[in-house]
C-alpha positions in Angstrom: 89.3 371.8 179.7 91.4 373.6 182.3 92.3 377.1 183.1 96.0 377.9 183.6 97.5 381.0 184.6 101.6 381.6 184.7 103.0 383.7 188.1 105.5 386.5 187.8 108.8 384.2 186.9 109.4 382.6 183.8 107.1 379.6 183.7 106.7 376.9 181.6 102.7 375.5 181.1 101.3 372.4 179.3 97.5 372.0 178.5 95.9 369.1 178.1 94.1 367.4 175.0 90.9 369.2 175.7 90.4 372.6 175.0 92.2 375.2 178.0 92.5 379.1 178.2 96.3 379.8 179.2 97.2 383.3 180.8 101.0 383.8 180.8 102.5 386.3 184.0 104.5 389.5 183.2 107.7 387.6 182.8 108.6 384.8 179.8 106.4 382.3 179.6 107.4 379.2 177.8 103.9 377.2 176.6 102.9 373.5 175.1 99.6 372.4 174.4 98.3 368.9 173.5 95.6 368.4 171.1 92.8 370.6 171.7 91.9 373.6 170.4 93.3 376.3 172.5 93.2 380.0 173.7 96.7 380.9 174.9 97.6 384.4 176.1 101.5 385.8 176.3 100.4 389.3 178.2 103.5 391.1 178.7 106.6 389.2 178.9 109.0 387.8 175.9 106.7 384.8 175.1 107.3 381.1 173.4 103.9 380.0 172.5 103.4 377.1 170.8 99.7 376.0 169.7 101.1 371.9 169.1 98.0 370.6 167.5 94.2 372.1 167.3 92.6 375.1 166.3 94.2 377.7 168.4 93.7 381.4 169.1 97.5 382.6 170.3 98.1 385.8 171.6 101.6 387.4 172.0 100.6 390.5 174.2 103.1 393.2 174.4 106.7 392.8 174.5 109.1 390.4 171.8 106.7 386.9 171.4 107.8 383.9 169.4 104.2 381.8 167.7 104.1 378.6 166.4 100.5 378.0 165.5 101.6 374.2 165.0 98.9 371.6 163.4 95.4 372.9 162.9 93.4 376.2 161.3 95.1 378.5 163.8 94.2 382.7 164.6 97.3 384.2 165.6 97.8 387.5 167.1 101.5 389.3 167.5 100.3 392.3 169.7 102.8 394.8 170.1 106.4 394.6 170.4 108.7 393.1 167.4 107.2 388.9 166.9 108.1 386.3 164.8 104.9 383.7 164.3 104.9 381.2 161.9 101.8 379.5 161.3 102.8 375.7 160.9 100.6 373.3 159.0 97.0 374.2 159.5 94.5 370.5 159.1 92.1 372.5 156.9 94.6 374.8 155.4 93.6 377.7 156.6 95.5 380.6 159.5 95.0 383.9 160.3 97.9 386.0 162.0 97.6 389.3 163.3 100.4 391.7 164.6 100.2 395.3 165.8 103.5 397.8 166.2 107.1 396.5 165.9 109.1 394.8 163.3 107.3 391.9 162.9 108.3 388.4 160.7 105.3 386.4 159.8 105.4 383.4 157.9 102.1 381.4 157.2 102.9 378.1 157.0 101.2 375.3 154.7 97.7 376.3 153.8 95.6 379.6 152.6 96.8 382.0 155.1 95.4 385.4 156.3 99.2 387.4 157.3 98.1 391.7 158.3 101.6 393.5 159.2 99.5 396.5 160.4 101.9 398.9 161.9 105.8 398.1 161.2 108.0 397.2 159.4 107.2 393.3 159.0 108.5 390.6 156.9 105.7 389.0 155.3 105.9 384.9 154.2 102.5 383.5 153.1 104.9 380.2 152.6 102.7 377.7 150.3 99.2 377.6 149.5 96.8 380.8 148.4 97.3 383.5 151.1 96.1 386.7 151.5 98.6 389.1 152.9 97.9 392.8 153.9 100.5 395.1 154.7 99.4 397.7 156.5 100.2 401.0 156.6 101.4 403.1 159.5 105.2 401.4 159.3 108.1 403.6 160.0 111.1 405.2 157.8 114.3 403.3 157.6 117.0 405.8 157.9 119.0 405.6 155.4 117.3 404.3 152.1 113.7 406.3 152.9 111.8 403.7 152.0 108.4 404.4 154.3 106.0 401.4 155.6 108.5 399.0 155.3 106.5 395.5 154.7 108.0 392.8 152.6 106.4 390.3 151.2 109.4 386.9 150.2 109.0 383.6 148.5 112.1 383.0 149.2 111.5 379.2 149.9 109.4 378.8 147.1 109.4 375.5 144.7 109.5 377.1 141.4 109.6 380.7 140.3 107.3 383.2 141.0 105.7 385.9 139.1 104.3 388.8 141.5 102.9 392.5 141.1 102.9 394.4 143.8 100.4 396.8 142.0 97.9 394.9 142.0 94.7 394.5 144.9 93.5 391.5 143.7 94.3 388.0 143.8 97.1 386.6 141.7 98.6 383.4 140.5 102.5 383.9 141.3 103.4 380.7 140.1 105.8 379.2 142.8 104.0 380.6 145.9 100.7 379.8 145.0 97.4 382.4 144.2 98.0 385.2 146.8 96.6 388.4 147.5 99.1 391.2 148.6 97.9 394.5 150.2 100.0 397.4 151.2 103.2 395.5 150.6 106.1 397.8 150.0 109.1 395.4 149.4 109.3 391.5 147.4 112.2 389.3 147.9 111.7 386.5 144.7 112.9 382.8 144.9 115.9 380.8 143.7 115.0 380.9 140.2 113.9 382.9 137.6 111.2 385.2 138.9 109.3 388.3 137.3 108.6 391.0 140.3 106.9 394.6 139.9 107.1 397.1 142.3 104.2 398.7 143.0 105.3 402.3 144.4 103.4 405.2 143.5 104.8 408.7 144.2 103.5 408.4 147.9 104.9 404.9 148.7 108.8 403.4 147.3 109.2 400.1 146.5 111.9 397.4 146.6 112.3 394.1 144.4 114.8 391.8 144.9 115.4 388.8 142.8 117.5 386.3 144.9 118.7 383.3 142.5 118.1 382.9 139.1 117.8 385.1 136.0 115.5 387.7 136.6 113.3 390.3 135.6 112.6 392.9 137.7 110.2 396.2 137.3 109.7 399.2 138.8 106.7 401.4 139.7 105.6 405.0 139.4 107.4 405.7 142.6 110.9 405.4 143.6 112.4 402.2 143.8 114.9 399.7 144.2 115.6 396.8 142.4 118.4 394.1 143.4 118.8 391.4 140.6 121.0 389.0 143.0 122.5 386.1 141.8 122.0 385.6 137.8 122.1 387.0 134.7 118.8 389.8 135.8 117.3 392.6 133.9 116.2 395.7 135.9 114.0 397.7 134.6 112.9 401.1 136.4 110.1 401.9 133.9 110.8 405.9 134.9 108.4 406.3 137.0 110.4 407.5 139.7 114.4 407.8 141.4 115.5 404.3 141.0 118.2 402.5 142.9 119.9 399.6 140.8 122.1 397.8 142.7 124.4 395.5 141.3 127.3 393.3 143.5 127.2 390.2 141.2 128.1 389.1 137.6 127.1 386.5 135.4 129.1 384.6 132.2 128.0 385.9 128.8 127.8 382.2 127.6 130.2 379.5 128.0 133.5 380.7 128.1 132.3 383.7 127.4 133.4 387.1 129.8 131.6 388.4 132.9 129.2 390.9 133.0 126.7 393.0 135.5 122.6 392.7 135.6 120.9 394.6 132.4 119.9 398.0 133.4 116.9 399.3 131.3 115.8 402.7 132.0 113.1 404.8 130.2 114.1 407.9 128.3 113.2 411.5 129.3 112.4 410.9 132.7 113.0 413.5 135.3 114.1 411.7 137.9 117.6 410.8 139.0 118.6 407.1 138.9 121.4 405.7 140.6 123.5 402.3 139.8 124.9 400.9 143.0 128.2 398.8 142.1 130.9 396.8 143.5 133.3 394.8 142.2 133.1 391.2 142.5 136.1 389.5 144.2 137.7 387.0 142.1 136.4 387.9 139.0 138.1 390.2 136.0 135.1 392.6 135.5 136.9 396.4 137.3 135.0 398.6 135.2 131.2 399.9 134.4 129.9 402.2 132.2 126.5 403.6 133.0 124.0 402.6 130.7 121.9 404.9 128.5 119.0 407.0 130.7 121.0 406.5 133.9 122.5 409.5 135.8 124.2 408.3 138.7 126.9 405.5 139.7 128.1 404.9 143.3 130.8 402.1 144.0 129.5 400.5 147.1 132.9 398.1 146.9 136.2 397.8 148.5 138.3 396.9 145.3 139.7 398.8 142.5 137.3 400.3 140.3 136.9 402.0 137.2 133.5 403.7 136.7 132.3 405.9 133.6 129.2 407.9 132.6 127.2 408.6 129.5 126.0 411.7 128.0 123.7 413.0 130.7 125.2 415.0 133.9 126.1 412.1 135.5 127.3 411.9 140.0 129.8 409.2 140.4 130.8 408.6 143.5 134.0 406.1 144.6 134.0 403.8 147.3 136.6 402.5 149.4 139.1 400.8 146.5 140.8 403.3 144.2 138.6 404.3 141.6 139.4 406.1 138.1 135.5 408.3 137.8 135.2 409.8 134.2 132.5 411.9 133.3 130.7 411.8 129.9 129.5 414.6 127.9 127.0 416.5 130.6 127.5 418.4 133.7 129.2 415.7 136.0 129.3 415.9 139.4 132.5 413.3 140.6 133.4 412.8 144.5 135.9 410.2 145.1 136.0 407.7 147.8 138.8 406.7 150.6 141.6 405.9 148.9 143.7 407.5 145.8 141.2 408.4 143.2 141.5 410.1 139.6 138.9 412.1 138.9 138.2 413.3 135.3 135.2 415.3 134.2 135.3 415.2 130.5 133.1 417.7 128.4 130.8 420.0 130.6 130.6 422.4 133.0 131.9 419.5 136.2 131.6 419.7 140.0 134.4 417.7 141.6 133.8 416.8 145.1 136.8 416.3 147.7 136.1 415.0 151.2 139.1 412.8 152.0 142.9 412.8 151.4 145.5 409.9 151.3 149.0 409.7 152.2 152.0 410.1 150.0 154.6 410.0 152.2 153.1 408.9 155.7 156.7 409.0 157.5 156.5 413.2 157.2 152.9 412.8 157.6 152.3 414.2 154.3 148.9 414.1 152.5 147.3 414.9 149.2 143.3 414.8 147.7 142.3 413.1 144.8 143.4 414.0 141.6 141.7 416.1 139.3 142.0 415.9 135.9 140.1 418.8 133.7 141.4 420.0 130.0 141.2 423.2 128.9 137.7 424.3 126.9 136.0 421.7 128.4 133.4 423.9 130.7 133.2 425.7 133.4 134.6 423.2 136.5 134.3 423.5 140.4 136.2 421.9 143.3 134.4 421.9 146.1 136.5 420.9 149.1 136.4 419.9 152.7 139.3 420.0 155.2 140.7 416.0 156.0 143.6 415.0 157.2 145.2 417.8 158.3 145.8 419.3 154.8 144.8 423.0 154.8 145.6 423.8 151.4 145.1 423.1 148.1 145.6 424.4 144.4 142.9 424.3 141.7 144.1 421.6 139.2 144.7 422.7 135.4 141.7 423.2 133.7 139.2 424.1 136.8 138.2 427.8 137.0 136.4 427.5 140.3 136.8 426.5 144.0 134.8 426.1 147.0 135.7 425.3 150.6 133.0 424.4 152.6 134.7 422.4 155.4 135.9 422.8 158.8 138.8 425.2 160.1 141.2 427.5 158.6 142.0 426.7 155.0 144.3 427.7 151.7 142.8 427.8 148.9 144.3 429.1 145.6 143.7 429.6 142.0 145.6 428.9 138.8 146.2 430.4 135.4 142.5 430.7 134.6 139.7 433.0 135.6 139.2 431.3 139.1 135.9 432.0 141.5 137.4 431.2 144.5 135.0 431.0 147.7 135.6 430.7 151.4 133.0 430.0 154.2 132.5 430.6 158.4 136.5 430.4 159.1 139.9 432.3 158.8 140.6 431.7 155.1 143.1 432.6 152.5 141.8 433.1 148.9 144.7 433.2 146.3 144.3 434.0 142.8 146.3 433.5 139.9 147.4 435.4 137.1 143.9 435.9 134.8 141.1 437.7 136.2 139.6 436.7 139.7 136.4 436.9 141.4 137.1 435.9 145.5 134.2 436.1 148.1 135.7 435.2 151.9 132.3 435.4 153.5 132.8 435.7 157.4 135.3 436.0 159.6 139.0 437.2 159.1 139.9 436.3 155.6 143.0 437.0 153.3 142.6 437.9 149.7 144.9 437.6 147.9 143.8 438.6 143.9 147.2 437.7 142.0 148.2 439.5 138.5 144.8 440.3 136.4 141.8 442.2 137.1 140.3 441.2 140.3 137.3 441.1 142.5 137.7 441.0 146.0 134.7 440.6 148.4 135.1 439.5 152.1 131.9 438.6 152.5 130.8 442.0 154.9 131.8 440.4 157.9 134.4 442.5 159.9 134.7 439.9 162.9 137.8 438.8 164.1 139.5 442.1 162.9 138.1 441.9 159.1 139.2 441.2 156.3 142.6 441.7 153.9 143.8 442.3 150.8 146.9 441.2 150.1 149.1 443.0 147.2 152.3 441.2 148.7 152.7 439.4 145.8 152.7 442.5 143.6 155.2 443.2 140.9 155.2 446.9 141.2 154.0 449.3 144.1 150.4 449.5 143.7 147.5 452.2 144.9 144.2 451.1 146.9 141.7 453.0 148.7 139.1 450.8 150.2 136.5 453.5 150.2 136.6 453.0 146.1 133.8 451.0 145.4 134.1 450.4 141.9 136.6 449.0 139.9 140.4 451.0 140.4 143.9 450.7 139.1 146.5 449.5 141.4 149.5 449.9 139.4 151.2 446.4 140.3 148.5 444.4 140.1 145.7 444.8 137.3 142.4 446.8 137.9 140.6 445.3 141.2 137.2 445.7 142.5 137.2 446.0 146.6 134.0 445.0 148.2 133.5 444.8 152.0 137.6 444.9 152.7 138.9 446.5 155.8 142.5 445.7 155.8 145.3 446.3 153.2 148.7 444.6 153.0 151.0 446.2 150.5 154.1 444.8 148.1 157.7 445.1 149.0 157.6 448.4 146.6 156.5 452.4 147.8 152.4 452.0 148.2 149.8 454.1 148.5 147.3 453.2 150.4 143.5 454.3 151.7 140.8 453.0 153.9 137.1 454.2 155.0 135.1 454.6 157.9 135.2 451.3 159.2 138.6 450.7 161.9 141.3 449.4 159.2 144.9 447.9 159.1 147.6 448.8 157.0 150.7 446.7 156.6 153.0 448.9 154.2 155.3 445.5 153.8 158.7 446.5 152.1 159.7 450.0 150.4 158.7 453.6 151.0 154.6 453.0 152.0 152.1 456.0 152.1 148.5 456.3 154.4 146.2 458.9 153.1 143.3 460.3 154.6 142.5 462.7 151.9 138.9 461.8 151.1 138.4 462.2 154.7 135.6 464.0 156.0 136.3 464.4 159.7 140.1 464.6 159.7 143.0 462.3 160.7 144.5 462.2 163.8 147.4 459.1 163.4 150.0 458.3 165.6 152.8 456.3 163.8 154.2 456.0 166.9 151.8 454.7 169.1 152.2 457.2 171.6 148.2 458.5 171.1 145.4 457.2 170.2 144.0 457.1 166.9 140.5 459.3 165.9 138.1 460.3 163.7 138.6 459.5 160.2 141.6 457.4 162.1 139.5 456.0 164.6 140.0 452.4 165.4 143.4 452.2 162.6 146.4 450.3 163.0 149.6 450.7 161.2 153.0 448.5 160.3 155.2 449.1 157.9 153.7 452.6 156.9 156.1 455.6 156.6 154.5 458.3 155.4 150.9 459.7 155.9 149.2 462.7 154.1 146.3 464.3 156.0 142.5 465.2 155.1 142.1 467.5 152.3 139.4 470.2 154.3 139.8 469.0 157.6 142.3 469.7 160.2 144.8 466.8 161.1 147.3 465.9 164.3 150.2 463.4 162.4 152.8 461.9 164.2 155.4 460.0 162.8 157.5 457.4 164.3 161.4 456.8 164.2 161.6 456.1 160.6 162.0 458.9 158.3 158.4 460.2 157.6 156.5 462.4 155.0 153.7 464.3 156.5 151.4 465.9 154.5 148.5 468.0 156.1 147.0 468.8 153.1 144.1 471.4 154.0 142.8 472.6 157.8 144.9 473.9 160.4 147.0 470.8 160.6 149.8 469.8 163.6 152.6 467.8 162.0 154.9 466.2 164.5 158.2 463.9 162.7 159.0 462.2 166.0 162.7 460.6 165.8 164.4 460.6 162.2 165.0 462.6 159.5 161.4 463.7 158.4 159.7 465.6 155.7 156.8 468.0 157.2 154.4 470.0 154.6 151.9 472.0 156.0 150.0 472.6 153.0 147.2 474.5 153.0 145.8 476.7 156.7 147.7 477.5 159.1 149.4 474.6 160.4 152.0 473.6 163.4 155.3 471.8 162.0 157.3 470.1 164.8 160.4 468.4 163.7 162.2 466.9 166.8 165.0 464.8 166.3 167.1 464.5 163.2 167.8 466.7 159.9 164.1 467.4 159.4 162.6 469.8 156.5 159.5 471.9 157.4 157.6 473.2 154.8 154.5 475.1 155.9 153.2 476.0 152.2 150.2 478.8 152.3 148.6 480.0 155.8 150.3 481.4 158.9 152.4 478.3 160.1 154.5 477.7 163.6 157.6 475.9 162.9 158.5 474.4 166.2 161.6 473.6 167.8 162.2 470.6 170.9 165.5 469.5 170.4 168.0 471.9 172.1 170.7 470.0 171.3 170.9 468.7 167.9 173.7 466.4 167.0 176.4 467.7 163.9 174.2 467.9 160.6 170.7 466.9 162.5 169.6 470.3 162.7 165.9 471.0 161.2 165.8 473.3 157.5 162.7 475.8 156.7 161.9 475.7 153.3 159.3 478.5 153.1 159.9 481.0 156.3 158.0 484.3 155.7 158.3 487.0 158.3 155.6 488.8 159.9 153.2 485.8 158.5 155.2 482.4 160.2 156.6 482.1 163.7 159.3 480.7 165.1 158.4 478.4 168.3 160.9 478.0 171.0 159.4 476.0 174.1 161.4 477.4 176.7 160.5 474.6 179.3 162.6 472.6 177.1 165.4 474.9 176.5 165.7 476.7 179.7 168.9 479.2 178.9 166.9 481.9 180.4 164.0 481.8 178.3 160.5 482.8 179.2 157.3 482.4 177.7 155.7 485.7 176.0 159.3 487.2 176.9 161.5 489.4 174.6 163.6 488.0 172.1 167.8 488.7 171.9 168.6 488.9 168.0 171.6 489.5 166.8 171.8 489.6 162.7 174.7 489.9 160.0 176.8 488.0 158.2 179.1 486.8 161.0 176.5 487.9 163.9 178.5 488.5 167.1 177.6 487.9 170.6 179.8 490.1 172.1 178.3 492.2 174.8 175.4 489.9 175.7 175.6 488.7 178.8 172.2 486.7 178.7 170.9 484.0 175.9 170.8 485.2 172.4 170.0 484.1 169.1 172.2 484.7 165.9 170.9 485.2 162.7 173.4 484.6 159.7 171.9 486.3 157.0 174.2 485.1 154.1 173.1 481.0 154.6 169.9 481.4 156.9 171.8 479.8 159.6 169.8 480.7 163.1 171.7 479.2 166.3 171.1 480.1 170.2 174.1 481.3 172.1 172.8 480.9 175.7 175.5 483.0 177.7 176.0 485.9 175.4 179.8 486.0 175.2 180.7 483.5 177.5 182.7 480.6 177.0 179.5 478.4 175.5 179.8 477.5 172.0 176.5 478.3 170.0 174.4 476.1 168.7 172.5 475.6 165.3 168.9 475.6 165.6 167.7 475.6 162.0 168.3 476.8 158.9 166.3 479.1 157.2 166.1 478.1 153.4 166.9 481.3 151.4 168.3 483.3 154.1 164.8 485.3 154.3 165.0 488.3 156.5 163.5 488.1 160.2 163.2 490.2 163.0 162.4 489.5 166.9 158.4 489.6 166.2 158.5 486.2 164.4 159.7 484.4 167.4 157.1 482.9 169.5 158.5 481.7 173.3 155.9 479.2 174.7 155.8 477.6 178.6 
């Protein structure tokens, strides 16, 4: 008997046919044995032990071992790290093996075996003879399938068929593998023929069967499961316990000559949980289609080829997979997603969700792409398209049929209605909501989106987000000119374009017709489009001060507002209000308050309304109407070009002024100075040598001659409408 220990290389040891202790180094150790019954150690390193003959004690350490227990009644342990150990042929028929963490693969050899996964996810082979095998059970998830404590359990290698239940804690005759006992086994891989294999999951533990070769039957437990038939004519049965996966990639002849056909799914009736048939066409055979059998709500094709896929009564999810697939719903509430290439999606009967994640090309040379097609007749439920952004396509139309779409991908994105009622939803980015022509219901949520409600009565919501400059509606579409205030929270007749509801809107983009058009408190856009458009500030509380022109800022009931397009504004109904209009020609409307109306360049309207107000035309043919109050009707240009003199529609001495800025005019004028007024029917200047004005008091014509007599002409300052009488009080000479 000898003691052997390895260095810190990779050493190879031999014992000797007595009985020796081995102690392998931290590095791979490589170790034979003769005939004697042996105690050999791997420690740390990636070890080869190999026990040869006798009744050995092997242990792997930490780190990635290989054991071969050889002949004898070997005690094997993995230790830590992921080991395979395979018991060989023990004299007396019995081995123990032993493994701690890692993904371990055990196989026991000849004999009655002891195999304990412990922690892991281990592959478990009692191989022939009456073995006890135990699990354990601290083994990790897998991601992807969520099957937890991952042992398996195969008789893979068997002579004959097995029959196994993984239910059960005692021991059982499987047939083919001999009287086992299996403990804490999750997963059971059956032999080459025709095996019978129960899961035993529970609510706290999945399960996995799989049949290999032959015709099989396998069952599942109270859990969730999956069952794989393999090659043969199988028959899967889930038993309801749980969500079963039945997954099916081979078929089987009916009979001789007969056609092919898929594994026998059995599923029991009125269970609550969703099962799912995993499918793929098999190359080289005829069989492209699969209808989900009865108690089965889901199908996913897990193939590449063409595939046709159909479900039954219940509200089925089919999913396609990488061929084109034709996925037709049944009589329930579907849910269909196709897969990567050009799918035709059909719901059927039921209120359908129709899933699109990926587009295909049509005409690749203009880079041109489209999404699956949906197929949905009319009266057949209430549908939804939910879609995510691919390819590059940032569009997309509800197909006939399909009242509702969602977009819930990536980026900016189009999405628009048809004939029907359409709910039309955006999500986090820029979008652009179109309805059609029946009635509407649009939410943007957040950020800057576009709504754009179509003919019919509408509901427009942007989702109370104002980032990014908020959100619009859009009337550009509109038949007619239509009227919107966005402070109207209830439903309100546009004109052009049905009865809308407005929720948490802050822009408004009007038709290529005269709108009129309204905000609230928060900072809003108006984009008048074509035609004659209107801004009112009526309902205001504060009052409006606008500047068309951009030449001021905007305030208080303005505050924050932007304009394009607009032509005319009208003013706070209590408040006073400062509008300025622009070169276009503008209708300002003050409304009530002690309002300042300023045209800017062309020909403007001006209406004081109510108060006591401030009309300034400036250039072009503008008319001033003050209305009731005590109003100034200003004057700036001097000069006014043939026919571009202002008219004052309402002038009422001793109440309104005339306002003449004399920093503008010069000609001798000063501010709080006396006035030169010569009236009559053909009012002279004769005898004046300094500037005076010249009342004609048959047409209201008032022009400024600035030298008296001298040799220049006159000129026409306005025209009083009605030829009202005046006198030098109602002139009014400012700095």
């Amino acid at each position: 008997m000898a003691k052997i220990f390895g260095t810190d290389g990779d050493d190879i040891r031999s014992g000797t046919s007595v009985g020796d202790t081995m102690y392998g180094g931290p590095d791979t150790n490589v170790f034979g044995d003769e005939a004697g019954n042996d105690s050999l150690s791997g420690a740390g390193g990636d070890d080869f032990i190999h026990g040869i003959g006798g009744d050995d004690l092997l242990d792997g350490g930490a780190n990635n071992d290989r054991l071969y227990g050889g002949l004898g009644d070997d005690v094997v342990y993995g230790g830590d790290g992921n080991d395979i150990v395979n018991g060989g042929r023990g004299a007396n028929g019995v081995a123990d093996f032993y493994v701690n963490d890692g993904r371990d693969y055990l196989n026991g050899g000849d004999g009655d075996d002891i195999v304990v996964g412990r922690n892991g996810d281990d592959i478990l082979d009692g191989g022939p003879g009456n073995d006890a095998i135990y699990g354990g059970d601290q083994g990790t998830d897998t991601s992807g399938n969520e099957f937890g404590r991952n042992d398996l359990v195969t008789y893979a290698w068997a002579p004959s068929a097995v029959f196994v239940d993984l239910a059960l804690t005692d021991w059982q005759n499987t047939g083919g593998g001999g009287i086992d006992l299996l403990i804490s086994i999750e997963k059971a891989v059956g032999s080459a023929f025709g095996d019978i294999l129960k899961s035993g999951s529970s609510p706290s533990r999945n399960g996995y069967v799989e049949g290999l070769g032959g015709d099989d039957v396998l069952i599942g437990g109270s859990g969730d499961d999956v069952l794989d038939g393999g090659a043969g004519a199988d028959t899967l049965w889930g038993e309801g316990g749980g969500a079963d996966t039945f997954i099916l990639l081979d078929v089987h002849p009916t009979g001789p000559g007969g056609s092919y056909v898929y594994d026998t799914v059995i599923e029991t009736a009125g269970s609550t949980h969703r099962d799912v048939v995993q499918i793929a066409r098999v190359e080289g055979s005829a069989v492209s289609s699969y209808v989900l059998p009865a108690n089965i709500e889901d199908g996913k094709d897990v193939g590449t080829g063409a595939f046709d896929l159909t479900g039954n009564g219940l509200g089925n999810r089919l999913t396609g997979g990488q061929g084109v697939n034709l996925l037709t719903g049944g009589l329930g509430n579907d849910t269909i997603e196709g897969g990567l290439a050009k799918d035709v999606l059909i719901g059927g009967v039921g209120d359908d969700t129709y899933v699109l994640r990926d587009v295909n090309p049509i005409d690749p040379l203009i880079n041109r792409f489209v999404y699956d097609a949906v197929v949905e007749n009319p009266g057949e439920g209430f549908d939804e398209v939910i879609i995510f952004r691919a390819g590059g396509v940032s569009a997309y139309t509800l197909a006939a049929g399909v009242e509702m779409g969602d977009y819930r991908g990536s980026g900016n994105f189009n999405l628009r209605g048809n004939d029907l009622d359409n709910r039309l939803l955006g999500n986090l980015n820029v979008d652009t909501l179109e309805g059609g022509a029946g009635n509407d219901w649009l939410l943007g949520y957040s950020d800057s989106d576009i709504l754009i409600g179509g003919a019919g009565n509408d509901h427009l919501d942007g989702g109370g987000n104002a980032s990014g400059g908020g959100d619009t509606a859009s009337y550009a579409d509109a038949t007619s000119g239509i009227t919107v205030g966005l402070g109207i929270a209830t439903a309100q007749d546009t004109g052009g374009a049905g009865v809308d509801t407005l929720i948490g809107i802050e822009n408004l983009t009007g038709s290529s017709f005269g709108d009129v058009l309204s905000g609230d408190a928060a900072a809003n856009r108006f984009d008048g489009g074509a035609g004659i458009d209107l801004v009112s500030y009526a309902g205001g509380g504060s009052g409006a001060v606008v500047y068309l022109d951009g030449s001021g800022t905007n305030d208080r009931d303005a505050l924050g507002d932007s304009f394009a397009g607009i032509e005319n504004l009208i003013g706070s109904a209590l408040r006073s209000d400062r509008l300025v209009g622009d070169s276009a020609d503008n209708v300002l409307t003050g409304l009530g308050g002690a309002d300042r109306l300023d045209g800017g360049g062309g020909r403007d309207k001006l209406d004081g309304g109510e108060g006591d107000d401030v009309l300034l035309g400036r250039t072009g043919a503008d008319q001033l109407t003050g209305a009731a109050g005590a109003d100034i009707f200003a004057i700036v240009d001097k000069l006014p070009a043939a026919g571009e003199h202002d008219r004052v529609m309402d002038f009422q001495s001793g109440i309104d002024l005339l306002q003449v800025d004399a920093s503008q005019f010069g000609w001798g004028l000063v501010a709080g100075g006396p006035v030169d007024l010569v009236m009559g029917s053909t009012p002279d200047p004769s005898g004046h040598t300094d500037g005076v004005f010249l009342y004609d008091t048959d047409d209201g014509y008032l022009r400024y001659d600035m030298d008296g007599s001298g040799a220049s002409s006159a000129v026409l300052l306005w025209v009083l409408q009605g030829a009202p009488v005046i006198s030098v009080t109602d002139f009014l000479i400012v700095a």
